[in-house]
ChimeraX commands (.cxc) that place a marker at each C-alpha (Angstrom):
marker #1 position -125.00,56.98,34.67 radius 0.5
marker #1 position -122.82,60.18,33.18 radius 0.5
marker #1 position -120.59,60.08,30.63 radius 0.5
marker #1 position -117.61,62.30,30.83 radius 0.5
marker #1 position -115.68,63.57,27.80 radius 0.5
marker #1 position -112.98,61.10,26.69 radius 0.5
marker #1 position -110.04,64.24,27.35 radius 0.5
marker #1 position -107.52,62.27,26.22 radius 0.5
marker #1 position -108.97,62.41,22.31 radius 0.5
marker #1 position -109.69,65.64,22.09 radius 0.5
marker #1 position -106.53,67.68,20.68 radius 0.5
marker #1 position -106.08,71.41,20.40 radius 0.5
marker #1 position -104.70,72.54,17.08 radius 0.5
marker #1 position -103.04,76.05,16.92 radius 0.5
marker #1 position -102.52,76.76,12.96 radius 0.5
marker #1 position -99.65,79.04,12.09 radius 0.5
marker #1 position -99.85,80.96,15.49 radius 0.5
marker #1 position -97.39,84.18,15.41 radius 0.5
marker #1 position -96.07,84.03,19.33 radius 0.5
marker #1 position -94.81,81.75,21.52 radius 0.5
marker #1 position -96.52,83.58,24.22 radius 0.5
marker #1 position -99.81,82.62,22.90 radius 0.5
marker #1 position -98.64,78.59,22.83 radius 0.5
marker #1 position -97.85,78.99,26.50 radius 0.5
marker #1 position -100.56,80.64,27.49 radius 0.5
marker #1 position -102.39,78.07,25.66 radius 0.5
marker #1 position -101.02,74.87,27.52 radius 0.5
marker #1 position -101.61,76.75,30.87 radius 0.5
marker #1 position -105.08,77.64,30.01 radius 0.5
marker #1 position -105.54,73.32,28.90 radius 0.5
marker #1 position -103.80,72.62,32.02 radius 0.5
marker #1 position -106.71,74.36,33.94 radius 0.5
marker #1 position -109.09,72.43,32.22 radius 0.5
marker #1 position -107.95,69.12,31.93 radius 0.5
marker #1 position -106.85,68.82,28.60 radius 0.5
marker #1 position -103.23,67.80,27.72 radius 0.5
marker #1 position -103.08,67.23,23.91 radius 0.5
marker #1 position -101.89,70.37,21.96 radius 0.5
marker #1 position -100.58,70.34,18.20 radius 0.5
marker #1 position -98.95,73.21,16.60 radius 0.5
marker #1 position -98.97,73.29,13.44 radius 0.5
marker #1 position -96.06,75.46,11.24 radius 0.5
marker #1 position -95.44,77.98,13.74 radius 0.5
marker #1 position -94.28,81.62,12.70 radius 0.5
marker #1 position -91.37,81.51,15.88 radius 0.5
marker #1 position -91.54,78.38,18.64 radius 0.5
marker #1 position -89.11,79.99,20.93 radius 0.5
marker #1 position -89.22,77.01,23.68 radius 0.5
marker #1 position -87.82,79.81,26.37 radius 0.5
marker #1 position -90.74,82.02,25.98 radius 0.5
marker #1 position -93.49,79.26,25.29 radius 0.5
marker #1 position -92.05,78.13,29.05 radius 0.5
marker #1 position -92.45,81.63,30.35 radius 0.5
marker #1 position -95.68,81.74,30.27 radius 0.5
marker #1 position -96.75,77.87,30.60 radius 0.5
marker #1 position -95.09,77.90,34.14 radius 0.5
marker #1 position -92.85,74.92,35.11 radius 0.5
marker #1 position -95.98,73.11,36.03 radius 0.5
marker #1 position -97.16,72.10,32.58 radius 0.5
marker #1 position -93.29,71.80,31.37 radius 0.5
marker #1 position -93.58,67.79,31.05 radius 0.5
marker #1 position -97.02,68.84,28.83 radius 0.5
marker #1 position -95.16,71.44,26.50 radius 0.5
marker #1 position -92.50,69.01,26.22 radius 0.5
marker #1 position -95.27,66.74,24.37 radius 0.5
marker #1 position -96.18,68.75,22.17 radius 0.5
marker #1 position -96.54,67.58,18.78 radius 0.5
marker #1 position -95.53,69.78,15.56 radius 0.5
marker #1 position -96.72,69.36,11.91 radius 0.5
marker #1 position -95.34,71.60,8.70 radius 0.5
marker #1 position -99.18,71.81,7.05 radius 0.5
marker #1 position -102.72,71.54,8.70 radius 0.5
marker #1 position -103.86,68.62,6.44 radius 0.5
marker #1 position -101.27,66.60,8.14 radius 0.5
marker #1 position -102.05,67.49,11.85 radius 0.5
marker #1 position -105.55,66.69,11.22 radius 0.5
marker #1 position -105.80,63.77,8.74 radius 0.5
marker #1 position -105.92,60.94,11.94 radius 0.5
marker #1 position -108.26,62.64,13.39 radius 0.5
marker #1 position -112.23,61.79,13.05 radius 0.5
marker #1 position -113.79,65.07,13.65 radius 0.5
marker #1 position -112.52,68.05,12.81 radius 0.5
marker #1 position -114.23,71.32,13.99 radius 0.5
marker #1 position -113.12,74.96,13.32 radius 0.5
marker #1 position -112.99,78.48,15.19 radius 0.5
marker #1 position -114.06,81.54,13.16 radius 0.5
marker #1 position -114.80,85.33,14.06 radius 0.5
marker #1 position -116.27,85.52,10.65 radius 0.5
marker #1 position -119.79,84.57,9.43 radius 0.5
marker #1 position -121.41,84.66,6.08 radius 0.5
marker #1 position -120.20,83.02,2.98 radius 0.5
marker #1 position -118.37,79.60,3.15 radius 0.5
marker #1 position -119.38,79.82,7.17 radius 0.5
marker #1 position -122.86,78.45,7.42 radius 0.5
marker #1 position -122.59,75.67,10.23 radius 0.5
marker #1 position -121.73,77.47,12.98 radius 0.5
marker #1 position -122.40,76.41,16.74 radius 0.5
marker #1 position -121.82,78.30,19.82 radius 0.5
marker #1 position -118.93,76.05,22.29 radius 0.5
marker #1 position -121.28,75.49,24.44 radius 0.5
marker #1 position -123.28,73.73,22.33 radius 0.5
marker #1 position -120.58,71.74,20.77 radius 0.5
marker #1 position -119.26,70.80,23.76 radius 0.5
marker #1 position -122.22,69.00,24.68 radius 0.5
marker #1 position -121.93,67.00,21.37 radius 0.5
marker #1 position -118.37,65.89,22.04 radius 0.5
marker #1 position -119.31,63.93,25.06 radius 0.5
marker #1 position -120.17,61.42,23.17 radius 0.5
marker #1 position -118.47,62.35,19.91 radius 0.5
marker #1 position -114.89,61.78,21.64 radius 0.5
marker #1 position -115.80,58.30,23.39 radius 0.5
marker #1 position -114.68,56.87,20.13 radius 0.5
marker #1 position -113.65,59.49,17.70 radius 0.5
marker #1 position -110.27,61.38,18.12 radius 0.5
marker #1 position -111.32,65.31,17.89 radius 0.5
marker #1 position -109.31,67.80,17.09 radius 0.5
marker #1 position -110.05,71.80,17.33 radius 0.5
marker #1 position -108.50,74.18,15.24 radius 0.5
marker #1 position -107.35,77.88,16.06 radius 0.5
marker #1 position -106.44,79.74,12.89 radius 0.5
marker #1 position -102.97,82.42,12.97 radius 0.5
marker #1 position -104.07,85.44,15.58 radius 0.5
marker #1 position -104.55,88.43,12.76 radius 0.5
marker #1 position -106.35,86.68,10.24 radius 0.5
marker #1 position -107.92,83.19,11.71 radius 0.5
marker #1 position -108.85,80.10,9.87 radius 0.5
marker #1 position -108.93,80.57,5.87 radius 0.5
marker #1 position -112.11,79.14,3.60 radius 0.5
marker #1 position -109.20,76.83,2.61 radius 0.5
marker #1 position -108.95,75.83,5.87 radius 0.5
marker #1 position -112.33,75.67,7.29 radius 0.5
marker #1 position -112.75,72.65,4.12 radius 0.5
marker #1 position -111.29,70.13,6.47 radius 0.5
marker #1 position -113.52,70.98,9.55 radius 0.5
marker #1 position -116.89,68.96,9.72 radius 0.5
marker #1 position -118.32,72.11,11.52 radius 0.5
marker #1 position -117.52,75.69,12.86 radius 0.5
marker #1 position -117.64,77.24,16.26 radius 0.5
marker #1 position -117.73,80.96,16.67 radius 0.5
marker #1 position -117.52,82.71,20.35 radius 0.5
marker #1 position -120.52,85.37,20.86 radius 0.5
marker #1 position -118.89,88.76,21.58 radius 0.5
marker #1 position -120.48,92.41,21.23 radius 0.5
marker #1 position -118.97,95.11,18.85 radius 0.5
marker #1 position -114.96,93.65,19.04 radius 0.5
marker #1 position -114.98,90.28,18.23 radius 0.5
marker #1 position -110.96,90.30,18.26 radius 0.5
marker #1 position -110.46,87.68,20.89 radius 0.5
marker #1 position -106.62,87.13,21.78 radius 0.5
marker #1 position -105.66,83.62,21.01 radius 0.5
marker #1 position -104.95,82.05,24.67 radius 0.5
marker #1 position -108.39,83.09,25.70 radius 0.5
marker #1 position -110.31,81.58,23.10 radius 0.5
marker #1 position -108.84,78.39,23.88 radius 0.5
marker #1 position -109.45,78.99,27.86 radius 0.5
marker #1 position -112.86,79.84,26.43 radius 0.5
marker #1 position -113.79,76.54,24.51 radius 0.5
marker #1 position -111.67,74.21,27.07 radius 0.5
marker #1 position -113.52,75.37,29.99 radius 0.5
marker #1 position -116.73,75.08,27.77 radius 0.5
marker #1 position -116.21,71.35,27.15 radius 0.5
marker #1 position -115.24,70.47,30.80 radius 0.5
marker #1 position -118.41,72.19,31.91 radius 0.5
marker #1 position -120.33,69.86,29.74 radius 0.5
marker #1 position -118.55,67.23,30.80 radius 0.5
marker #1 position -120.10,67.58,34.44 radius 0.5
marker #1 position -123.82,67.59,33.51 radius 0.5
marker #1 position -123.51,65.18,30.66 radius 0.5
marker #1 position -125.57,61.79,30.48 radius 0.5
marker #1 position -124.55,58.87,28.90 radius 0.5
marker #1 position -125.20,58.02,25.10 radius 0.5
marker #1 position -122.91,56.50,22.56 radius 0.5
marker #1 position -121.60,57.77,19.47 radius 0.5
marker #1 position -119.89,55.15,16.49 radius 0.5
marker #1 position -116.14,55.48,15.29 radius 0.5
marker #1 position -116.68,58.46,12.54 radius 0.5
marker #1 position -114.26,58.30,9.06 radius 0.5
marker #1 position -111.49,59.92,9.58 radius 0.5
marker #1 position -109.85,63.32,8.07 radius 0.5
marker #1 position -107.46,60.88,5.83 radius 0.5
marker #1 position -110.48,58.52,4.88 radius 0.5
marker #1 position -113.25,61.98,3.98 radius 0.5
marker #1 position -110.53,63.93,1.91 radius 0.5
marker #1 position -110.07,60.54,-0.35 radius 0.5
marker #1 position -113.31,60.06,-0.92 radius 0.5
marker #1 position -113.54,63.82,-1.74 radius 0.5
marker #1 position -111.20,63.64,-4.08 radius 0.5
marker #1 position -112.52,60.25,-5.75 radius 0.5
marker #1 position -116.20,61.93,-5.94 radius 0.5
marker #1 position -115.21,65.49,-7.57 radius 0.5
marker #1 position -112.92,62.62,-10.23 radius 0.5
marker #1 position -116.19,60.99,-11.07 radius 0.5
marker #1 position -118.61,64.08,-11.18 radius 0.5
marker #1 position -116.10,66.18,-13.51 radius 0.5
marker #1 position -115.78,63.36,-15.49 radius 0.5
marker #1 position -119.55,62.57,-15.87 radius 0.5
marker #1 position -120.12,66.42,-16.53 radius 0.5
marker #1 position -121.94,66.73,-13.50 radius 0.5
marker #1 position -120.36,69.53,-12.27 radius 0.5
marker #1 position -117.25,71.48,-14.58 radius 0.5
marker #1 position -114.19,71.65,-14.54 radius 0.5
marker #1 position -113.40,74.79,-14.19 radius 0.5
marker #1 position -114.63,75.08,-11.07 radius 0.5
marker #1 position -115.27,72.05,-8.98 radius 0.5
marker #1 position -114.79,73.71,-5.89 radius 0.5
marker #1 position -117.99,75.77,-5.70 radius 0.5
marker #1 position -120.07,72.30,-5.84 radius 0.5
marker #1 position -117.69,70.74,-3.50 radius 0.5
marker #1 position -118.42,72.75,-0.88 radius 0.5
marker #1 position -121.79,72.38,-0.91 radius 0.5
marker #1 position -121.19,68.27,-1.35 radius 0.5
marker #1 position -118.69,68.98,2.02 radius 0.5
marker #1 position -121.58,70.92,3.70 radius 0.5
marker #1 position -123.95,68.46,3.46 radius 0.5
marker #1 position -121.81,65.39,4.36 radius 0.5
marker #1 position -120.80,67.93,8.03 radius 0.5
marker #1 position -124.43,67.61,8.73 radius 0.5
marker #1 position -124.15,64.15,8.82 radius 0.5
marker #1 position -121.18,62.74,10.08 radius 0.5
marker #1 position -119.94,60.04,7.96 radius 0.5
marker #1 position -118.66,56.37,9.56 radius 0.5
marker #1 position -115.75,54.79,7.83 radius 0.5
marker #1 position -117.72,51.80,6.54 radius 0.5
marker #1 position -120.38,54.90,5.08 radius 0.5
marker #1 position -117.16,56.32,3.17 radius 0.5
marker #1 position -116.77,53.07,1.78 radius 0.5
marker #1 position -119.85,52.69,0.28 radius 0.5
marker #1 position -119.78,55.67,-1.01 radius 0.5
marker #1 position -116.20,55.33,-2.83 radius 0.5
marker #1 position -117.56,51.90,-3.68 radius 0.5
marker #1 position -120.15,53.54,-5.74 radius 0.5
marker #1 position -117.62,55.70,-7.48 radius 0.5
marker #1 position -115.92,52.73,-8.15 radius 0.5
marker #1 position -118.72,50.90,-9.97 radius 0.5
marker #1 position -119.48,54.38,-11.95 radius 0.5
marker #1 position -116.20,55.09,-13.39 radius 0.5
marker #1 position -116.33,50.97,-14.40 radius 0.5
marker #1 position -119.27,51.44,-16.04 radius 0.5
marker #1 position -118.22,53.91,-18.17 radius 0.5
marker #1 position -115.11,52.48,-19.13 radius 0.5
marker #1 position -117.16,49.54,-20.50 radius 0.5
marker #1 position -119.74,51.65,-22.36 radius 0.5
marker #1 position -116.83,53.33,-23.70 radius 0.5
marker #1 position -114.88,49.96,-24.64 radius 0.5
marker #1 position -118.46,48.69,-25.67 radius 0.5
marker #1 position -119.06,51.72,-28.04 radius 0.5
marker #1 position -115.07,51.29,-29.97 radius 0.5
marker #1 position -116.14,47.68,-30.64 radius 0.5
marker #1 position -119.78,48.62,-32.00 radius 0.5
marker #1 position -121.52,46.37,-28.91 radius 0.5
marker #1 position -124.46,48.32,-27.65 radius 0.5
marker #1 position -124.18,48.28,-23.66 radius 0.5
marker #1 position -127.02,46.53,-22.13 radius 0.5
marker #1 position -127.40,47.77,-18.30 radius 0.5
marker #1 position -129.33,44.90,-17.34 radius 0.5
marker #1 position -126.58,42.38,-18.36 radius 0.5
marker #1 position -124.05,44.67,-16.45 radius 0.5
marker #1 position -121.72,43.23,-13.78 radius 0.5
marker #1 position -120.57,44.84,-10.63 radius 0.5
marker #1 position -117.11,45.38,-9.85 radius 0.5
marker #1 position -116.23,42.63,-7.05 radius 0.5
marker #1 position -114.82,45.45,-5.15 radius 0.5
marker #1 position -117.81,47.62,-5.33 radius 0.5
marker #1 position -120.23,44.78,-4.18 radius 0.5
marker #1 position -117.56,44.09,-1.11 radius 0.5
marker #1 position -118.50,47.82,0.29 radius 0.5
marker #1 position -122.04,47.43,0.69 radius 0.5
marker #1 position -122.09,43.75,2.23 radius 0.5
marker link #1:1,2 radius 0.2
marker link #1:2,3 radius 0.2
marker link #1:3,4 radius 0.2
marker link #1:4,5 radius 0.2
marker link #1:5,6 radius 0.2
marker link #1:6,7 radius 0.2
marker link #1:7,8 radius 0.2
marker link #1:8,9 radius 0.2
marker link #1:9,10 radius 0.2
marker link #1:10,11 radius 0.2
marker link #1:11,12 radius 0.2
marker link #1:12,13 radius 0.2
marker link #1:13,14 radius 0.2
marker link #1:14,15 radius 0.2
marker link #1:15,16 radius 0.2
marker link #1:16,17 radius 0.2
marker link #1:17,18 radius 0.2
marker link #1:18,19 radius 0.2
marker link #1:19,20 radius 0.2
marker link #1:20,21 radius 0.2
marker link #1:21,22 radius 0.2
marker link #1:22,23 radius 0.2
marker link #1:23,24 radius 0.2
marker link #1:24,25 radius 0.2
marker link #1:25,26 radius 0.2
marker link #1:26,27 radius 0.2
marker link #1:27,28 radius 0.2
marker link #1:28,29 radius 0.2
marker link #1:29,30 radius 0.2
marker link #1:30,31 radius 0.2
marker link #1:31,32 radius 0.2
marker link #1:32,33 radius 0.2
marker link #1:33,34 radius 0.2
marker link #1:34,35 radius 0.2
marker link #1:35,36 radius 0.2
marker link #1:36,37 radius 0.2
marker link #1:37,38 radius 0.2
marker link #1:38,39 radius 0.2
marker link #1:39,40 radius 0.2
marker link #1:40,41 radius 0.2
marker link #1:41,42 radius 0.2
marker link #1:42,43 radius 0.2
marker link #1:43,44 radius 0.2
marker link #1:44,45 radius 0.2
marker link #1:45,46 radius 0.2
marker link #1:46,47 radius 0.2
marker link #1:47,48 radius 0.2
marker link #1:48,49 radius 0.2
marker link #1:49,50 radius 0.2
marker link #1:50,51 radius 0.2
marker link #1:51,52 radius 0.2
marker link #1:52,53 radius 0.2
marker link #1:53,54 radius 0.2
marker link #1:54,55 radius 0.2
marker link #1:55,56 radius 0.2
marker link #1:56,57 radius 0.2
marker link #1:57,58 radius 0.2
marker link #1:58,59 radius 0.2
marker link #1:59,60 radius 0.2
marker link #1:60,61 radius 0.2
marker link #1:61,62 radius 0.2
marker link #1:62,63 radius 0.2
marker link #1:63,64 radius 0.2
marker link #1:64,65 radius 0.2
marker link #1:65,66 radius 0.2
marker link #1:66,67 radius 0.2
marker link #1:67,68 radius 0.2
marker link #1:68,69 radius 0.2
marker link #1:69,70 radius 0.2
marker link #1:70,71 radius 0.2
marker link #1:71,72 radius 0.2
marker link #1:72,73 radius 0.2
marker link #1:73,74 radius 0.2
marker link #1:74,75 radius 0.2
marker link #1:75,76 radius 0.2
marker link #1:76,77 radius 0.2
marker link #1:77,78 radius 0.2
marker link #1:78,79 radius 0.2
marker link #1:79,80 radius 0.2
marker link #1:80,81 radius 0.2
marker link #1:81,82 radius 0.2
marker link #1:82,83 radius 0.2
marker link #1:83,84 radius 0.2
marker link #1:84,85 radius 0.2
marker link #1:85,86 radius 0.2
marker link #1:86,87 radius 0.2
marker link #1:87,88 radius 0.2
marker link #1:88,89 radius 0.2
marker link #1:89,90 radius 0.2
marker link #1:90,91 radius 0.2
marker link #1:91,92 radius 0.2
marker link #1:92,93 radius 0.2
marker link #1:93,94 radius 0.2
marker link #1:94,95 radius 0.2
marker link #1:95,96 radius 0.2
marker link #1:96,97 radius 0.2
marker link #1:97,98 radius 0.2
marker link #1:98,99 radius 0.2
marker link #1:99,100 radius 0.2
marker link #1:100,101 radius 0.2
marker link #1:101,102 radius 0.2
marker link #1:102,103 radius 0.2
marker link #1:103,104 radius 0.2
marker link #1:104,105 radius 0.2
marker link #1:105,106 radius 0.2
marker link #1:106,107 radius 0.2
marker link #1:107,108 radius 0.2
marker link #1:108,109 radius 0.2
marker link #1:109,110 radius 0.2
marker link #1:110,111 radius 0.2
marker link #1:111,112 radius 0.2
marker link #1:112,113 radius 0.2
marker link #1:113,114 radius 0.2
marker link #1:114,115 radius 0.2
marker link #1:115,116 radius 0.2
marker link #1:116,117 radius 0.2
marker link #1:117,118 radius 0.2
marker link #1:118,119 radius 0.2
marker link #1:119,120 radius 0.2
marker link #1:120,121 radius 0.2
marker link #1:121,122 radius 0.2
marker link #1:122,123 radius 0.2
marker link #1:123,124 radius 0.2
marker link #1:124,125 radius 0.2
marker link #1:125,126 radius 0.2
marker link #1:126,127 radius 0.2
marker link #1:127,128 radius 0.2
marker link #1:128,129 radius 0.2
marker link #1:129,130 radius 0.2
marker link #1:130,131 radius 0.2
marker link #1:131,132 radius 0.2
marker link #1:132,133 radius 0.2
marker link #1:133,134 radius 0.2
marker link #1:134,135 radius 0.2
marker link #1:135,136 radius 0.2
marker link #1:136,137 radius 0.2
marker link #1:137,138 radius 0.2
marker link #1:138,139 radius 0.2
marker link #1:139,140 radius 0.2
marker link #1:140,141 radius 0.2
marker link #1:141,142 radius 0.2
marker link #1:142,143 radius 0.2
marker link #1:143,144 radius 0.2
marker link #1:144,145 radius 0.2
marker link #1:145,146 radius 0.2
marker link #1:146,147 radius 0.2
marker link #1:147,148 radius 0.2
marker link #1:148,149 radius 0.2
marker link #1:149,150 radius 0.2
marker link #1:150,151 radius 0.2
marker link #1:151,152 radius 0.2
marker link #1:152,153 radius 0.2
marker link #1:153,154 radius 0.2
marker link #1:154,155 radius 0.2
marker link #1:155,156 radius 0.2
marker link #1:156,157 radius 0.2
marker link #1:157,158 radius 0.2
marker link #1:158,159 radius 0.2
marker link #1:159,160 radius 0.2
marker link #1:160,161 radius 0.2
marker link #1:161,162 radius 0.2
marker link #1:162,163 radius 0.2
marker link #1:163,164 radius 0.2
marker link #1:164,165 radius 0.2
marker link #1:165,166 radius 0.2
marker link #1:166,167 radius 0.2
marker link #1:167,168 radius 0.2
marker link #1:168,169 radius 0.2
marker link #1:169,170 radius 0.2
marker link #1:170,171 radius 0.2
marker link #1:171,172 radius 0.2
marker link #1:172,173 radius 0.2
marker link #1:173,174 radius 0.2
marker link #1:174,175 radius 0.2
marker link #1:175,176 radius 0.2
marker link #1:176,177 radius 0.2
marker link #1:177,178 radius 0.2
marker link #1:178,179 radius 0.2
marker link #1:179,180 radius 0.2
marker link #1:180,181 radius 0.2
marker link #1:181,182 radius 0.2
marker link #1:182,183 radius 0.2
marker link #1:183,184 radius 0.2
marker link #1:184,185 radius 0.2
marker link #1:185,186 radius 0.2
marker link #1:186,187 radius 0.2
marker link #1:187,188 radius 0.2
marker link #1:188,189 radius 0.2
marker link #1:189,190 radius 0.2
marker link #1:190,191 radius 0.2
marker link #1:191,192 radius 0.2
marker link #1:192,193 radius 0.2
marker link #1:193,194 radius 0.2
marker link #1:194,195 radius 0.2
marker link #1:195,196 radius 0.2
marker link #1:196,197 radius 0.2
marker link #1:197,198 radius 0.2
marker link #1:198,199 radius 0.2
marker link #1:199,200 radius 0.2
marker link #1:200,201 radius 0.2
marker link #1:201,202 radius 0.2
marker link #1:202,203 radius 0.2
marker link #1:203,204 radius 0.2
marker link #1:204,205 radius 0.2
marker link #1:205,206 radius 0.2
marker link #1:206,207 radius 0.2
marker link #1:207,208 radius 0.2
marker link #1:208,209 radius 0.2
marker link #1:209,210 radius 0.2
marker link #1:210,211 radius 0.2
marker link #1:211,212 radius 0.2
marker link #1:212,213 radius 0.2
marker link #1:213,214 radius 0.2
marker link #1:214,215 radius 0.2
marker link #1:215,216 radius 0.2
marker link #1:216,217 radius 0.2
marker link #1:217,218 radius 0.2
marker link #1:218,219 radius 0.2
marker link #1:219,220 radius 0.2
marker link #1:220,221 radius 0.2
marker link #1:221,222 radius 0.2
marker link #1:222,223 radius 0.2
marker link #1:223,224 radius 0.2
marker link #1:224,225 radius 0.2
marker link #1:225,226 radius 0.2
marker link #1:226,227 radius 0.2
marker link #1:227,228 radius 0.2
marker link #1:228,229 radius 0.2
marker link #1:229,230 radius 0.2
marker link #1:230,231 radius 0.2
marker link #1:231,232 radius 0.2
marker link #1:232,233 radius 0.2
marker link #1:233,234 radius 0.2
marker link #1:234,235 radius 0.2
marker link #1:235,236 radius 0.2
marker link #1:236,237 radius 0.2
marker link #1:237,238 radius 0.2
marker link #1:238,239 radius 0.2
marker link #1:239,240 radius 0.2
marker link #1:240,241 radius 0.2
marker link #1:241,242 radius 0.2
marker link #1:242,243 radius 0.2
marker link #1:243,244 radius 0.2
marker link #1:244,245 radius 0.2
marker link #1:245,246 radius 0.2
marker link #1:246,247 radius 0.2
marker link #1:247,248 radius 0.2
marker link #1:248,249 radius 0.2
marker link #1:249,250 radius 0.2
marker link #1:250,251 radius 0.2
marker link #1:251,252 radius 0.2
marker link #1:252,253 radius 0.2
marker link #1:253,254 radius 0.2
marker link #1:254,255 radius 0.2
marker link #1:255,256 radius 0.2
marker link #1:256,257 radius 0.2
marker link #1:257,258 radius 0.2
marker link #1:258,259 radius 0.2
marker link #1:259,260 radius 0.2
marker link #1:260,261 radius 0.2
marker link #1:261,262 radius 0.2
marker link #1:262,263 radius 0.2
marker link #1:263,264 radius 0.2
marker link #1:264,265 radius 0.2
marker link #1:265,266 radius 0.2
marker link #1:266,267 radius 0.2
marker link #1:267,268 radius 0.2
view
């Protein structure tokens, strides 16, 4: 039996794009392929008239629900996988798949997982900032010029992904943590490893990113996020009580330790 991509959860996200031409051109080219959910996120000039223009007055009910957000973290926290577009390698930019490729993984990514897939402004692209909240990268093969206008590359990765949908074969895929859910317990672990010197403060970042890179591999579930901010948890408990245990001159005896009752209900 074949499984077709679940359209309706994957979302196009254009970041910061300059013209309104390149929005309607956008929907058109999502209109061709199926797709109907398209985000734009702080846009440099939404002129509605010229967004039209180049939709056509057959996707006009699909411009008119478009959604808008004022910052990227916001457009993409609901969502459960988050991939990137770059024109850039090297650096920051290791996981990097071709669309084809990834297109082929959403059909079973999106049965359960709301995906969304991010086009950065049209003269600079997607930020290292930026490419942080994706779980992976996608970069379109081109020879010398890899300047790609902004419309295509979304015709590009749409018509990608319903291609795939057409050969595909069944398989299932688990409800992943979502954007919201990863950047907490982000921000929870870098809390804990600054404070047990693990890495410094001056520059948490650097080991973040690798922390980030390593979680993309493996796509975390929300109950794995759990556990994992569970942990944290029962760390940053610990040392409070070593630390409480030290003022009142009682040596701390690990063995004799307690968990946290909220750490213990993550793992159950």
């Amino acid at each position: 039996m074949k499984q077709k991509i679940n359209l309706e959860n994957i979302h196009i996200v254009l970041f910061r794009p300059r013209f309104p031409e390149n929005i309607g051109s956008a929907v058109r080219a999502m209109r061709n392929m199926g797709l109907s959910r398209l985000i734009v996120v702080d846009p440099e000039n939404y002129d509605l008239e010229k967004v039209m223009r180049l939709a056509t007055h057959e996707s006009a009910e699909m411009v008119d629900q478009i959604k808008q957000y004022d910052d990227l973290e916001s457009a993409v926290s609901s969502m459960n996988y988050v991939v990137g577009t770059t024109a850039r390698l090297g650096g920051e930019r290791q996981s990097i798949r071709k669309p084809a490729d990834l297109a082929r993984q959403l059909i079973s990514i999106s049965d359960n997982n709301k995906v969304a897939i991010v086009f950065g402004p049209e003269d600079r692209g997607l930020t290292n900032k930026e490419i942080r909240l994706c779980h992976v990268l996608i970069n379109i093969p081109t020879a010398d010029f890899s300047s790609i206008n902004l419309a295509q590359s979304v015709m590009i990765i749409c018509y990608e992904i319903f291609q795939a949908s057409r050969k595909s074969k069944s398989s299932f895929s688990p409800r992943l943590a979502s954007r919201h859910e990863l950047d907490g317990m982000y921000d929870q672990l870098k809390d804990i490893l600054v404070r047990i010197d693990y890495i410094l403060p001056e520059n948490p970042d650097y080991w973040m990113n690798k922390l980030r890179h390593f979680f993309s591999r493996i796509p975390l579930r929300a109950r794995e996020v759990s556990i994992i901010r569970g942990v944290c948890r029962q760390v940053n408990w610990y040392g409070k009580k070593c630390y409480l245990d030290g003022k009142s001159g009682n040596s701390p005896d690990p063995a004799l330790g307690i968990l946290d009752k909220k750490s213990t209900e993550d793992i159950q």
